[in-house]
C-alpha positions in Angstrom: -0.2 -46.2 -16.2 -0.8 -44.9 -12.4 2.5 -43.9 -12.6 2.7 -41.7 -15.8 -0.4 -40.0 -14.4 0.8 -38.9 -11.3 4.1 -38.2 -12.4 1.6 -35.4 -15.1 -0.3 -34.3 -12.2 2.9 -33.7 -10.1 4.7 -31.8 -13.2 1.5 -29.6 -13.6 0.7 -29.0 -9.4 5.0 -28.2 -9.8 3.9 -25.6 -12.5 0.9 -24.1 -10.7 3.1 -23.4 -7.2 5.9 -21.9 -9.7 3.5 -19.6 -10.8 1.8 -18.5 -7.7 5.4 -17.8 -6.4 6.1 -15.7 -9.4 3.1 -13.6 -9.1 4.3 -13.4 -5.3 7.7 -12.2 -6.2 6.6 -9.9 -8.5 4.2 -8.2 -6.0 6.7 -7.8 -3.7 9.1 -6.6 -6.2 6.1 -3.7 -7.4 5.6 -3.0 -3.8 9.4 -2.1 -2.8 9.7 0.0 -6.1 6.5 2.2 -5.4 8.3 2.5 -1.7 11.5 3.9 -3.0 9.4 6.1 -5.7 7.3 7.1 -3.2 7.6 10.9 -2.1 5.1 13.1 0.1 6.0 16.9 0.2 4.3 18.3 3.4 6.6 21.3 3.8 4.0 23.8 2.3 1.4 22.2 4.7 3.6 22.4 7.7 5.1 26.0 7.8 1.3 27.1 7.0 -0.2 26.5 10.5 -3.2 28.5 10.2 -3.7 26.7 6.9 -3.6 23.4 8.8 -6.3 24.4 11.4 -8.4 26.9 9.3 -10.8 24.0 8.8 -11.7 23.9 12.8 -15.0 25.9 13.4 -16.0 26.5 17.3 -18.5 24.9 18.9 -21.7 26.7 19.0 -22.2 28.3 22.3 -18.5 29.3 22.2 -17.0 32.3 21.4 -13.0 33.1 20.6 -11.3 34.4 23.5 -9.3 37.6 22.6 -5.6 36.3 22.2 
């Protein structure tokens, strides 16, 4: 009887690390298609410099030096 009963308890601990590695894979698998899908366009950002540093306000106490 000790025998069928861990034998059922092996089967189901076997079923439980199947499924762990399964929701594993598949995470991984979700995570290296949102890397290939993943796409960033910058190039409006970057050829606006004043846009990028527009948001900078001097210290107080400062003033802009003629350029």
């Amino acid at each position: 009887m000790f025998g069928v009963v861990f034998i059922i308890v092996m089967i189901a601990l076997l079923f439980i690390q199947i499924w762990f590695l399964d929701i594993i894979y598949r995470f991984n698998e979700f995570l290296k298609d949102r890397e290939n899908t993943f796409s960033l366009n910058l190039d409006s950002v970057l050829q606006d410099y004043d846009g990028i540093f527009s948001d900078f306000s001097l210290t107080p106490g400062y003033t802009k030096q003629n350029e």
